[in-house]
C-alpha positions, 0 to 999 in steps of 0.5 A: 387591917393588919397583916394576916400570918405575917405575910400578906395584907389581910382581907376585910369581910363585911359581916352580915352578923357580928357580935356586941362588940363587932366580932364575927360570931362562931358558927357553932354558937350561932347554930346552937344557941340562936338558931336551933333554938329559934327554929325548935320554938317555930316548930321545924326542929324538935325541942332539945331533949328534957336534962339535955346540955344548952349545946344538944340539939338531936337536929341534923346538920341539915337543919344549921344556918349553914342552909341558908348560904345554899338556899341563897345560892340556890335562888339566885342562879334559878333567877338567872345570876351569873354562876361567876358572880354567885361564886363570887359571892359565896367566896368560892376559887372558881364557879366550878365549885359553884357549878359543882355544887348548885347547877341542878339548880339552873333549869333554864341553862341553854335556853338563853342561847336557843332564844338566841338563835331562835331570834337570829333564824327568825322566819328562816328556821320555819323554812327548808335546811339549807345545804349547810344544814347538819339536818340536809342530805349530804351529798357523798 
């Protein structure tokens, strides 16, 4: 791959859609003449207005393909993936953009490490605190 701005080395993506002659596809043409399309023939959107132009839709954003990278993301981290790794995935810096943006979407978090723990007391934590225990009464 050639250099990118006359710098660097360049990355090369592999693209899940790509054009006839294996360019990627504008976002903007994709959501206005394949997918809001598809999605007003499912029923999900309205229909583009009568006299309206190819690119006029009256959907809302929220109904773009762009949803499905968060619908992705989403299933993935309520299924237990790693937030590093659905960062990665998704091409963000840092999982802090990641957790910024889906960590609603992980129920579960902590209760890894409560399995954990539970595992390691075992029978123990059915028995009385230890002194060392932050529920024993401290002696002053």
């Amino acid at each position: 791959m050639g250099k990118a701005g006359g710098g660097g080395q360049g990355k090369k993506f592999a693209l899940l859609l790509i054009a006839r002659f294996g360019n990627a596809i504008a976002v903007n043409t994709w959501n206005t003449y394949t997918w809001k399309p598809a999605l007003a023939k499912a029923g999900i959107i309205p229909p583009r207005a009568e006299g309206a132009k190819n690119w006029q839709w009256e959907a809302a954003p929220k109904d773009g393909f762009h949803v499905l990278r968060h619908t992705y993301a989403s299933i993935m981290l309520e299924a237990g993936e790693s937030v590093v790794t659905v960062a990665r995935w998704l091409g963000h810096s840092s999982p802090a953009i990641t957790l910024g943006y889906y960590a609603h979407f992980m129920p579960e978090a902590g209760s890894k490490g409560r399995t954990a723990i539970d595992g390691l007391l075992g029978e123990r934590g059915d028995r009385q605190a230890g002194r060392n225990s932050p529920d024993s009464p401290q002696a002053c």
